[in-house]
N, C-alpha and C positions, 0 to 999 in steps of 0.2 A: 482551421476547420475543425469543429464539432466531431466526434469520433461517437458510434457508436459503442459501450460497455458491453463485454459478454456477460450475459447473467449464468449463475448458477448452475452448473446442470450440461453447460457446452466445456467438448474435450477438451479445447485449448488449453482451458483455466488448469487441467491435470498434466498437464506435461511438462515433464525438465526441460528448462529452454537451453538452448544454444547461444553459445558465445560469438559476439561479433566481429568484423572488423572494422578498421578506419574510413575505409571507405564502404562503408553499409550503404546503400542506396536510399539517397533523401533523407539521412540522417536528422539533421538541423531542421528539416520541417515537420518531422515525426515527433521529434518534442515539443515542436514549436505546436502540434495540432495537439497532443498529449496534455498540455498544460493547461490550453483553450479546453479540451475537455474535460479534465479535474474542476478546476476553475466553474464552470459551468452547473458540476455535479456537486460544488460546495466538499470536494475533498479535502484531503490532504498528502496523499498521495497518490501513485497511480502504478500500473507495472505495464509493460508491454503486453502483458496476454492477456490482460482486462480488454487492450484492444483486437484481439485476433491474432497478436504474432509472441511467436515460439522464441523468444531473441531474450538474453540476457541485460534488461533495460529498463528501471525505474525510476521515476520521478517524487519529488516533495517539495511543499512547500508548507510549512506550518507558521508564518508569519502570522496570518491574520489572527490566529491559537494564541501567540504569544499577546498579543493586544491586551486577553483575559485577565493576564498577571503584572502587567505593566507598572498598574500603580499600587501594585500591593507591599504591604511594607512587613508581611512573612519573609524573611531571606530563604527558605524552598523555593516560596514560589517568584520571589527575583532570580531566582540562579534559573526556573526554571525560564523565566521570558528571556536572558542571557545567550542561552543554550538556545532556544527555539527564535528568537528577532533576525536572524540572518538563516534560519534553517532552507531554505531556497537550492535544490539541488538535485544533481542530475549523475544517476548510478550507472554507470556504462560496466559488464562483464565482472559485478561484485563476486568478491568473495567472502564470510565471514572468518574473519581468523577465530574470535576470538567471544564469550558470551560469558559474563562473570557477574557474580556480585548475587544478592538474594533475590527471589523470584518476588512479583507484587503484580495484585490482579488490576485489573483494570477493563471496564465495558468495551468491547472494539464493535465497528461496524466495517463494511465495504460496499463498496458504489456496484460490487459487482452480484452482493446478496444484501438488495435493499431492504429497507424494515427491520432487520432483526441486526439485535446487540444481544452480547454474552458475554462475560468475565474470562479474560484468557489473563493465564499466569508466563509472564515472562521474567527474563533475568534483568537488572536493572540496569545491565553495561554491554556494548557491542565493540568491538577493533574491526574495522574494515577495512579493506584494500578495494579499488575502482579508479577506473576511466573516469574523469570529469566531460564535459560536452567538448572540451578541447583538445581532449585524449590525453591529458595531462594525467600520470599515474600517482595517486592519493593513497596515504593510510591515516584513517582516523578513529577516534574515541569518542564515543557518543554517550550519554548516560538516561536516563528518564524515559519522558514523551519521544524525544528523538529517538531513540535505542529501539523503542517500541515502533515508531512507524517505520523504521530502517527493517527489524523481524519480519516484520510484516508485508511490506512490499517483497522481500527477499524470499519471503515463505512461497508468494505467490511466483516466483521466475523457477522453484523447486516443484509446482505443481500442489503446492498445499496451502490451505483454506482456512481461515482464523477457525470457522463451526469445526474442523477436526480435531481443536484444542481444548474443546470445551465440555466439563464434565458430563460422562453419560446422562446424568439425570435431564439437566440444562439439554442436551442435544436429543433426547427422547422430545421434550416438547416441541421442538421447533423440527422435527420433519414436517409434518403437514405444512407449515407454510414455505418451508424448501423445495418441497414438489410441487407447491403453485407457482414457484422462480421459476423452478423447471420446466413448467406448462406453458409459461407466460402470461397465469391468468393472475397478475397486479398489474395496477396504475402505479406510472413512476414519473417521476417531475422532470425525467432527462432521458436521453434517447439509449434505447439498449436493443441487445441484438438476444434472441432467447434461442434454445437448442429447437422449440418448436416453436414457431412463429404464429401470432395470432391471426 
């Protein structure tokens, strides 16, 4: 099932989530509808409080990403489709240990503040510890694009927002179209839930 997005502007998206357990109710189909609606929204990831709940829970998938670098014959960007062709995964109760390596910007967006991209600088290396869907307990090393949508999602189960990374300047122009997210006065290609409803 199709999930409504909260857009911009509703409290959910600001709050520290909560940690789960194994038996969380309807687990398996909360991803299962999560992925239907990344999928849908042309993501690549997704977090639980994009859909309404406060739970320590994010999803990716960057396959179709990797596709771009497949047949490139840069060794980056083969290491990067490598890294991203299996990237399909499911973050139950992450924790970041670990954030290394030099920072590199890169334009992000989110399904939950449509329309607008900005340059956020992250680090280029993540160590993580998480639940897989099977409550199998993982630590892993990610580097690049991975590292970045892993940030990112993870920012979002913290209650923080890629627009709060991004330099004053950059984030002076884009309020006005933050308080349209927040009004719910845009058109969007996918179904969202707004703090005031049109």
């Amino acid at each position: 099932m199709i999930l409504p997005i909260y857009a911009f502007g509703h409290p959910v998206l600001r709050k520290e989530c909560d940690e789960i357990e194994s038996q969380y109710k309807d687990l398996s189909k909360l991803i299962k509808d999560m992925y239907e609606t990344m999928y849908s929204a042309s993501g690549v990831g997704l977090a639980a409080p994009q859909v309404g709940l406060s739970i320590r829970l994010f999803i990716t998938d960057a396959t179709q990403y990797a596709l771009d670098f497949k047949d490139s014959k840069d060794p980056e960007e083969q290491r990067e489709y490598e890294n991203l062709k299996n990237f399909k995964k499911v973050f139950i109760n992450p924790i970041i240990i670990e954030e290394t390596g030099d920072e590199w910007g890169f334009e992000e967006g989110c399904l939950s503040i449509p329309d607008i991209r900005a340059e956020v600088n992250r680090q280029e290396r993540v160590v993580i510890e998480y639940y897989d869907e099977n409550w199998e307990l993982k630590e892993e090393t990610y580097d690049g694009f991975a590292a970045r949508v892993i940030q990112h999602e993870y920012d979002h189960i913290e209650g923080v927002l890629f627009t709060d990374l991004v330099n004053p300047v950059r984030k002076r122009l884009i309020q006005n179209r933050l308080k349209r997210i927040k009004e719910g006065n845009i058109e969007t290609r996918y179904k969202m839930k707004f703090l005031k409803q049109r």
